[in-house]
BALOBA-1460 file (C-alpha; in Angstrom, 3 decimals):
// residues 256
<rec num="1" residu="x" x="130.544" y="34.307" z="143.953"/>
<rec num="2" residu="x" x="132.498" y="34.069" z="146.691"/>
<rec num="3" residu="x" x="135.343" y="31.694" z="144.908"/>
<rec num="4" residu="x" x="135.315" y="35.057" z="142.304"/>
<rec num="5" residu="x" x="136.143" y="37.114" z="145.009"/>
<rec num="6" residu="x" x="138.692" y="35.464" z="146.262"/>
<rec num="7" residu="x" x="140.197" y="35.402" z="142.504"/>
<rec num="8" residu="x" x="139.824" y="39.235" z="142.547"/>
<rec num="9" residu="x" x="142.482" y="39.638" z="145.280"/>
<rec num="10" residu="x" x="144.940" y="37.224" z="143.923"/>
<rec num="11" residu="x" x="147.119" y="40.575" z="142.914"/>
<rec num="12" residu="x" x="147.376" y="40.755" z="146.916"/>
<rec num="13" residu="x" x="148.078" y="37.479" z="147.854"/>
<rec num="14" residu="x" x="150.857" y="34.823" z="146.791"/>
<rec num="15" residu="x" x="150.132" y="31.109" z="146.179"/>
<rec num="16" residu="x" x="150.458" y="29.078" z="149.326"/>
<rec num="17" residu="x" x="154.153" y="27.463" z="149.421"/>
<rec num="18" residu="x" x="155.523" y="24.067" z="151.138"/>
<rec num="19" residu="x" x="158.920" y="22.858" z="151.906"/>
<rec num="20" residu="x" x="160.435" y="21.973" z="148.729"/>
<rec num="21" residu="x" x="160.249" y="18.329" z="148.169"/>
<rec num="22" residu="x" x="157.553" y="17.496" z="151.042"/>
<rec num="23" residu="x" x="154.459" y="18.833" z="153.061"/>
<rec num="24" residu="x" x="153.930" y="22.408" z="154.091"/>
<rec num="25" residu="x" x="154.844" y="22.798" z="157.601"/>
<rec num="26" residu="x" x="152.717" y="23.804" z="160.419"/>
<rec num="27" residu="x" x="151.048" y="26.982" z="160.179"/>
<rec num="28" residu="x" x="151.269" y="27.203" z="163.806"/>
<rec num="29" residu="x" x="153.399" y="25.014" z="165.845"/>
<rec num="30" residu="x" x="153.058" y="25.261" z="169.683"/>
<rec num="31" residu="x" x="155.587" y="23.536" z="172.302"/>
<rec num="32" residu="x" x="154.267" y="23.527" z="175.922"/>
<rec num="33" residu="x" x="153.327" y="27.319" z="175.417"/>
<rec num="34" residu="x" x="152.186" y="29.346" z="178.443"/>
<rec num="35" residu="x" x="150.906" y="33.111" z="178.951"/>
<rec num="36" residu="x" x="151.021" y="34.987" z="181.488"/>
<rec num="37" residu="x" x="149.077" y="37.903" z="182.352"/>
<rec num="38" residu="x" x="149.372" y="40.197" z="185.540"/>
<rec num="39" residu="x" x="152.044" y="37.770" z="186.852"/>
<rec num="40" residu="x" x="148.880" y="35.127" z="186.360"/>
<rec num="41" residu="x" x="149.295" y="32.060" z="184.281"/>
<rec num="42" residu="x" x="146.205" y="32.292" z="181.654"/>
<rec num="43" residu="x" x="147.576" y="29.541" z="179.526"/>
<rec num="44" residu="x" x="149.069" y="26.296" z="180.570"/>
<rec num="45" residu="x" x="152.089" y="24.060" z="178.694"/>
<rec num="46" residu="x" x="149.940" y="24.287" z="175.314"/>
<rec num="47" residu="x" x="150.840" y="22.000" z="172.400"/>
<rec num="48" residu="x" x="149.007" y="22.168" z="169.393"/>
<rec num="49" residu="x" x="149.460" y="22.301" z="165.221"/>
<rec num="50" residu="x" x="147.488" y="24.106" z="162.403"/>
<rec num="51" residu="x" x="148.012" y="22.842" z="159.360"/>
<rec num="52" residu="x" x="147.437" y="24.637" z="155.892"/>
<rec num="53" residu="x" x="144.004" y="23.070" z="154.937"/>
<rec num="54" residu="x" x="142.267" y="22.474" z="158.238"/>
<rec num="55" residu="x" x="139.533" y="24.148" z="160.214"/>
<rec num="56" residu="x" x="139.290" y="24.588" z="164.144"/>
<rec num="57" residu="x" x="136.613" y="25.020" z="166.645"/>
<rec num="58" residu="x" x="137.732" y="25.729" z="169.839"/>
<rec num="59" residu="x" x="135.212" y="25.893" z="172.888"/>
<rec num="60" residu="x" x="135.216" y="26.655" z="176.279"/>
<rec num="61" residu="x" x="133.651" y="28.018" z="179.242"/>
<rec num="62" residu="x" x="134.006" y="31.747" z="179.391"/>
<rec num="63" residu="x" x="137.401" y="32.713" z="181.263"/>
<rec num="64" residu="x" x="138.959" y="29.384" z="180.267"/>
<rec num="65" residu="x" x="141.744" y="31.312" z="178.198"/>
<rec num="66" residu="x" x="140.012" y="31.025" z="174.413"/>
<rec num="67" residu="x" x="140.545" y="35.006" z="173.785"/>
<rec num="68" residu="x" x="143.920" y="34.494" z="175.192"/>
<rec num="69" residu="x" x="144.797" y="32.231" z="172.766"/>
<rec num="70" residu="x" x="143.226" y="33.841" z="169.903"/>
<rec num="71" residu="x" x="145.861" y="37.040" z="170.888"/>
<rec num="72" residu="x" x="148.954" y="34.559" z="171.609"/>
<rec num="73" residu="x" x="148.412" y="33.428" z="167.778"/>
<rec num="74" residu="x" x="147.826" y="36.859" z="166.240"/>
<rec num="75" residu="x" x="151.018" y="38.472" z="167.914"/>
<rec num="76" residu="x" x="149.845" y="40.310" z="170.987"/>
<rec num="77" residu="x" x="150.841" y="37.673" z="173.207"/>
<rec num="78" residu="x" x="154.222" y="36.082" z="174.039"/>
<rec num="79" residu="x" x="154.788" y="32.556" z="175.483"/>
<rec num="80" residu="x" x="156.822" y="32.187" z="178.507"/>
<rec num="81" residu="x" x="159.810" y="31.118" z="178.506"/>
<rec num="82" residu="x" x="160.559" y="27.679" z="178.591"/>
<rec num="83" residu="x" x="157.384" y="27.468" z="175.396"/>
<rec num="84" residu="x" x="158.101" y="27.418" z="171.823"/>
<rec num="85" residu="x" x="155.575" y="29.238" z="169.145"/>
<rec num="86" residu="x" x="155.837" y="28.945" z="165.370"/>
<rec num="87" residu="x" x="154.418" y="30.499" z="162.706"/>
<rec num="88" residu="x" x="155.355" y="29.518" z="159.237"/>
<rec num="89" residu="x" x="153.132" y="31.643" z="156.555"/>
<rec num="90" residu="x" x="152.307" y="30.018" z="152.991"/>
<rec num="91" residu="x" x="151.936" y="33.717" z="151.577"/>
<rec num="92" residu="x" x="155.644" y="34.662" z="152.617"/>
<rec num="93" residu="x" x="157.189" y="30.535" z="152.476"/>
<rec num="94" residu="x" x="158.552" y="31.013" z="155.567"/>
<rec num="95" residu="x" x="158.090" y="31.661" z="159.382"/>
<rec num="96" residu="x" x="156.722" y="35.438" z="160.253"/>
<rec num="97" residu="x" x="160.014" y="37.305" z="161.345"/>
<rec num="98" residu="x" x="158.218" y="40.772" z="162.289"/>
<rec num="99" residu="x" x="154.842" y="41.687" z="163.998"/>
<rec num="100" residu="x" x="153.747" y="42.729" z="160.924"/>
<rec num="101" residu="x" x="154.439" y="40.309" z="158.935"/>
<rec num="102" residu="x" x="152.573" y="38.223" z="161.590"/>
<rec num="103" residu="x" x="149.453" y="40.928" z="161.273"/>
<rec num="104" residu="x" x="149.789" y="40.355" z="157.335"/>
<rec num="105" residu="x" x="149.320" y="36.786" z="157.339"/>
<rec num="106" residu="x" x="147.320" y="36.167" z="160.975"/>
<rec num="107" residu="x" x="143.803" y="38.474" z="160.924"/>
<rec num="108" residu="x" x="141.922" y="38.248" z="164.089"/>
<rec num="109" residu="x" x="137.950" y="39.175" z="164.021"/>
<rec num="110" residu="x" x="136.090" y="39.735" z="167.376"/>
<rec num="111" residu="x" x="132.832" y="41.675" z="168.297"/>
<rec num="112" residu="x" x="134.966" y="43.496" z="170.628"/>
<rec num="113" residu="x" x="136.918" y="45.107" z="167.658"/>
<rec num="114" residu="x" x="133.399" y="45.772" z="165.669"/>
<rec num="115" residu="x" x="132.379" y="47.436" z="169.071"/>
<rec num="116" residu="x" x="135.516" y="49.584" z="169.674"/>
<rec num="117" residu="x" x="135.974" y="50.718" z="165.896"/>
<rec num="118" residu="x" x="136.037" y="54.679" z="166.226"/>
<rec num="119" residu="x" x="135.980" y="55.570" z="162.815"/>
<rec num="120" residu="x" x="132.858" y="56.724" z="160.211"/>
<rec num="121" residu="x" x="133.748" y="55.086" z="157.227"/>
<rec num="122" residu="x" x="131.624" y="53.895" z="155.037"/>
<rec num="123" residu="x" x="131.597" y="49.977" z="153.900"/>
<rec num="124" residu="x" x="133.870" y="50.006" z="151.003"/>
<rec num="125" residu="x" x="136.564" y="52.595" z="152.935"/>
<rec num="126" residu="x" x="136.199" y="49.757" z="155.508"/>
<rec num="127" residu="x" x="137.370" y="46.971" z="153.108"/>
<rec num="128" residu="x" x="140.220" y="48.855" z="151.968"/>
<rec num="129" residu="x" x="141.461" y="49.320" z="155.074"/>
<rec num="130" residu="x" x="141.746" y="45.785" z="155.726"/>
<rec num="131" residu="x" x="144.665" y="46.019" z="153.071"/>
<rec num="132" residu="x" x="147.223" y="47.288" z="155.386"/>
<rec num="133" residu="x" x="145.269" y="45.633" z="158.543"/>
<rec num="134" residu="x" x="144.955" y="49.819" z="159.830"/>
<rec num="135" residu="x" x="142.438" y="51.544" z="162.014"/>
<rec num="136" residu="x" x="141.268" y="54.211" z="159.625"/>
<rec num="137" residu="x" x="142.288" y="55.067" z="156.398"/>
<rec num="138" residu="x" x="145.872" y="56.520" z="155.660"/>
<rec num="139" residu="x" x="146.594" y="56.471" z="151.709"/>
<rec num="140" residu="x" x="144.682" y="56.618" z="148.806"/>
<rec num="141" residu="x" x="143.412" y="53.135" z="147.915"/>
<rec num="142" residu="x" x="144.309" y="52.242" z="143.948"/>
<rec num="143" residu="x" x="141.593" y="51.314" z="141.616"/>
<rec num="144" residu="x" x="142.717" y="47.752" z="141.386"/>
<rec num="145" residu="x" x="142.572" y="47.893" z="145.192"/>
<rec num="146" residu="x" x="139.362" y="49.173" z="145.155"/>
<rec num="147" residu="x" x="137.511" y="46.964" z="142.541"/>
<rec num="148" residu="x" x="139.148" y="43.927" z="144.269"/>
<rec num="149" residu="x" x="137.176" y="45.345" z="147.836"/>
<rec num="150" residu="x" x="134.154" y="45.959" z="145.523"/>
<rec num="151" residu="x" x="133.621" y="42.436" z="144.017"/>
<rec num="152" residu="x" x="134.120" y="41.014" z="148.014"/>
<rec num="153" residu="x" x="131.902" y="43.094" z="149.100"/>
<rec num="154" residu="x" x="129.478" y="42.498" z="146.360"/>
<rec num="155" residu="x" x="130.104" y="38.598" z="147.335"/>
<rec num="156" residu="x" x="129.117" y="39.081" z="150.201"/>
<rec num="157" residu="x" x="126.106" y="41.022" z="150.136"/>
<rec num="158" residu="x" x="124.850" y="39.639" z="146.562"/>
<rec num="159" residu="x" x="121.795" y="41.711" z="144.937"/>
<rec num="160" residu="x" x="122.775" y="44.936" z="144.807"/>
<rec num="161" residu="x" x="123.552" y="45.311" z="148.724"/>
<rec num="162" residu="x" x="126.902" y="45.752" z="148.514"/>
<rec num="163" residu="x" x="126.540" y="48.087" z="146.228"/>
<rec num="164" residu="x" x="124.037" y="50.426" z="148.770"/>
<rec num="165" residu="x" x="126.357" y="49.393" z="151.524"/>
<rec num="166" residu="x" x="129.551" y="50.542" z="149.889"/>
<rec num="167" residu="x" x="128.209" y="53.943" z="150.183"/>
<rec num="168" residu="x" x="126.816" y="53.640" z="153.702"/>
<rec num="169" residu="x" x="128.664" y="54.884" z="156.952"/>
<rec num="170" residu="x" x="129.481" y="51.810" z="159.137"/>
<rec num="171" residu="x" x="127.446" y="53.368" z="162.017"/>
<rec num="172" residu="x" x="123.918" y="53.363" z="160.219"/>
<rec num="173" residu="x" x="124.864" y="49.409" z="159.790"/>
<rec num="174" residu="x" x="122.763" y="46.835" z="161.259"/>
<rec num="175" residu="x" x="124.770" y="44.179" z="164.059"/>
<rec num="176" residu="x" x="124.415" y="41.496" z="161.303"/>
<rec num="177" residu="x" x="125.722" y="43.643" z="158.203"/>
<rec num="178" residu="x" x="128.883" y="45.096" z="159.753"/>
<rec num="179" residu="x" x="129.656" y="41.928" z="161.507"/>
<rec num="180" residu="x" x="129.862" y="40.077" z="158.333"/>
<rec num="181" residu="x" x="131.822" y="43.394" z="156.776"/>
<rec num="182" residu="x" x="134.148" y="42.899" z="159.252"/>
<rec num="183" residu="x" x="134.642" y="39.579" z="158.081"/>
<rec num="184" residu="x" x="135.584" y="40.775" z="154.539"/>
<rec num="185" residu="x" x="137.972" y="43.538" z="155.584"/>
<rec num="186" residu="x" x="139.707" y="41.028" z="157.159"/>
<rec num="187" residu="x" x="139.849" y="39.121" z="154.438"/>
<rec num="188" residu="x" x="141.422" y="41.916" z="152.553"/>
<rec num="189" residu="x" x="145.483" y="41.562" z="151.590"/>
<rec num="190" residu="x" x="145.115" y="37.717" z="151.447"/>
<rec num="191" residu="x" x="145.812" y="35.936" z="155.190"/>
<rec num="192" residu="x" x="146.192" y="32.657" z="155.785"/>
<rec num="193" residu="x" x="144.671" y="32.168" z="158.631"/>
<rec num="194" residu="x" x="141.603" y="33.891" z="160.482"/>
<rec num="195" residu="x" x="140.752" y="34.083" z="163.978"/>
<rec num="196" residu="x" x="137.273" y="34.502" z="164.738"/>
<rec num="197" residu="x" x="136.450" y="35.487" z="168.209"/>
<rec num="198" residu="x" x="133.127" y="34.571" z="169.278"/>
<rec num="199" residu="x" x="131.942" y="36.486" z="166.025"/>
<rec num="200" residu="x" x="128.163" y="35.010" z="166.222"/>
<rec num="201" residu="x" x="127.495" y="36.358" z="169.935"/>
<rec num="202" residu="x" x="124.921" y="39.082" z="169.675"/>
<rec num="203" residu="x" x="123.393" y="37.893" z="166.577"/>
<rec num="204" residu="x" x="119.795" y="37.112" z="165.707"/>
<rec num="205" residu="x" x="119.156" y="33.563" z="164.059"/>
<rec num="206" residu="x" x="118.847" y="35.040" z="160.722"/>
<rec num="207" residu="x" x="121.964" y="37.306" z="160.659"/>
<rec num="208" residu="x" x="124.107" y="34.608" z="162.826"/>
<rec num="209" residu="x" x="123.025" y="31.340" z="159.671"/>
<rec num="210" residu="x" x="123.985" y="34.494" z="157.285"/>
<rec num="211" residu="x" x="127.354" y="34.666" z="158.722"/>
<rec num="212" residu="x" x="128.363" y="30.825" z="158.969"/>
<rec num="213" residu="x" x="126.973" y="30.612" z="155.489"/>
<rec num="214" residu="x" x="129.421" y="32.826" z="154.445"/>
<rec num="215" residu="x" x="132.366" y="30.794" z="156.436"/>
<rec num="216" residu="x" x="131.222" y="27.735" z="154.731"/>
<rec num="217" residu="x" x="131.522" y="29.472" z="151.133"/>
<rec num="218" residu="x" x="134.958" y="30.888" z="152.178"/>
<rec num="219" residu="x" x="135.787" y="27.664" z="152.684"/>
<rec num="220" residu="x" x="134.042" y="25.707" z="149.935"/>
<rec num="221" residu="x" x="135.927" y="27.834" z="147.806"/>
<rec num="222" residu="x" x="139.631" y="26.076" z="148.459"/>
<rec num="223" residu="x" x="140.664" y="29.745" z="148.462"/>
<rec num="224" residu="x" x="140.450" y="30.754" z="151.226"/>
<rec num="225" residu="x" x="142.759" y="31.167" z="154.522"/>
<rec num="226" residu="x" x="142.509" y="28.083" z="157.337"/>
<rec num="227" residu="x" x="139.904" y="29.124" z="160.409"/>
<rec num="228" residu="x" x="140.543" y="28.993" z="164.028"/>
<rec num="229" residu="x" x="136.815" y="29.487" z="165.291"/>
<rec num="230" residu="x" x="136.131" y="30.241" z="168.847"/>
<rec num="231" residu="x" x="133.108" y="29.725" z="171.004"/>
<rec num="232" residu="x" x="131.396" y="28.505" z="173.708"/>
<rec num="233" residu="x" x="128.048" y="27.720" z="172.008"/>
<rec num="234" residu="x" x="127.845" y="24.199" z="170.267"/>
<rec num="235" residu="x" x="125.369" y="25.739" z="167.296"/>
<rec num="236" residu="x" x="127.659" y="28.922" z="166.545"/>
<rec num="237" residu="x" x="130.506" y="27.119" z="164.922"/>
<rec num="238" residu="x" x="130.383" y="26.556" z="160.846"/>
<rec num="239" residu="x" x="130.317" y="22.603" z="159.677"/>
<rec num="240" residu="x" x="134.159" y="23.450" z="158.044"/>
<rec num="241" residu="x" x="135.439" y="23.052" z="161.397"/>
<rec num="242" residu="x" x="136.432" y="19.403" z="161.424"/>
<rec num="243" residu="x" x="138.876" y="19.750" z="164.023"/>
<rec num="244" residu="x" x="137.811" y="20.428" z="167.733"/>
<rec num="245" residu="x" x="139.700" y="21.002" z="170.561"/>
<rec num="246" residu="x" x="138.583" y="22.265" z="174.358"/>
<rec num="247" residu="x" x="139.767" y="24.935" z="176.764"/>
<rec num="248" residu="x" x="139.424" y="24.738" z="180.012"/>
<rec num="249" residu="x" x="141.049" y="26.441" z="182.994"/>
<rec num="250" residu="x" x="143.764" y="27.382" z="180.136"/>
<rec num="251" residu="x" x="144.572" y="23.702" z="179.233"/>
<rec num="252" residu="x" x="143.948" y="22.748" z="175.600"/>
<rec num="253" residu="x" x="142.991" y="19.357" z="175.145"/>
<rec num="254" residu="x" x="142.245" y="17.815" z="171.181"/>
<rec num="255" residu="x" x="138.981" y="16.017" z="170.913"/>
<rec num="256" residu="x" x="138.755" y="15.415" z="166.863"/>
C-alpha cells in the first residue's frame, strides 16, 4: 500500500538522477563542518557522506549536538568557515542552489514541530500542505494534488482511518495519529531525504512499533527518500538504518 502511495505522487517528484556515466554523488557531503551557536561551537570539524540508497541512525546523549545537525542539513544552519557542506539533490540532478530548493528536497520531522503547529486543519489539509513545505494552507490544492494526499493518507492509516481522519481537525488527534501524519505531510512533494528528530519520544509501545512500521514500509518500498534517524534510545530506531554513527560533545564519529 505504501509502494502505491508513493506511485501516486510520482506527478510531484522526478526520478532520482546520477552523474552521467558513473555513481550518484553524495547526497550530503560534509568537510570538517562546524556550527556555531551564541559564539559557542555546537559542532566540531564534522565529516560525513549520505549516499542515495542508505539509511542513518544517529545517537547521542542529549545536548551532544544531534538536533544541531539535523538543522545544519535541512538549511537553518551554516558551517563555519573554514567547513565545506554539500547537497546534491536526485529530484533536481544537481546541488540545492536556494533555501528552498534545499526545503524541497531536505524535510525535517520533529515532535517539536508537531507540538508548535498553530493551525486547525484537518488531516488531509495537513497533507497538502506538505506540498509547498508551508505552515498553513495558502492556495487551493488541485484534485490531482489532493487524491495523491488521499491515497498516502489512506496508506497510512489502512481500513477506512484515513478516510475518518481526513475529515478530522489535527487537534482532536491522538499523539500516535498526528505523529505518523506528520510523517506523510512530509512526505508530500517527493524529498529525498528525511530527517526525523527523535520522532518516537512521547509515544506509547503500540503507537511508537506503528510508526517504525511505517519507516520500514517507506523503505521496503525502494521509493522512498534516504533517512537520517535521530535518537538517543537504542529500541526507537527502524531496522532500515544500516548505517550508525555517534554524537558526542558535537563530534561525529562512524561506527557501521
Amino acid at each position: 500500500a505504501a509502494a502505491a502511495a508513493l506511485d501516486a505522487r510520482h506527478p510531484f517528484r522526478s526520478a532520482p538522477v546520477g552523474t552521467e556515466g558513473g555513481a550518484a554523488p553524495p547526497i550530503f557531503d560534509l568537510a570538517r563542518v562546524s556550527v556555531y551557536i551564541d559564539r559557542r561551537k555546537v559542532l566540531h570539524d564534522i565529516t560525513w557522506q549520505l549516499r542515495p540508497g542508505e539509511h542513518w541512525r544517529i545517537s547521542g546523549p542529549n545536548g551532544s549536538g544531534k538536533s544541531t545537525l539535523l538543522r545544519l542539513l535541512a538549511g537553518d544552519e551554516f558551517a563555519a568557515a573554514g567547513g565545506r557542506l554539500t547537497r546534491f539533490l536526485p529530484s533536481l540532478g544537481r546541488e540545492a542552489a536556494t533555501l528552498e530548493e534545499t526545503r524541497r528536497g531536505v524535510r525535517l520531522v520533529s515532535d517539536l514541530s508537531q507540538a508548535l503547529y498553530g493551525y486547525a486543519l484537518n488531516g488531509l489539509e495537513l497533507l497538502c500542505s506538505g506540498l509547498d513545505n508551508s505552515i498553513g494552507i495558502y492556495r487551493e490544492f488541485s484534485a490531482e494534488e489532493r487524491a495523491a494526499a488521499m491515497a498516502l493518507l489512506e496508506s497510512f492509516f489502512p481500513g477506512g482511518r484515513g478516510v475518518r481522519l481526513a475529515a478530522t481537525s489535527i487537534r482532536r488527534m491522538s499523539t500516535g495519529e498526528l505523529r505518523r501524519l506528520f510523517l506523510a505531510r512530509a512526505l508530500m512533494g517527493g524529498p529525498d531525504v528525511l530527517l526525523l528528530d527523535e520522532p518516537c519520544s512521547g509515544l506509547d509501545a503500540e503507537s511508537r512499533a506503528r510508526y517504525l512500521e511505517a519507516l520500514e514500509r517507506l523503505a521496503a518500498s525502494g521509493a522512498g527518500p534516504a533517512l537520517v534517524f535521530v535518537s538517543h534510545e537504542a529500541g526507537d530506531a527502524p531496522a532500515c538504518c544500516s548505517r550508525e554513527a555517534r554524537l558526542e560533545d558535537g563530534r561525529l564519529t562512524i561506527s557501521a
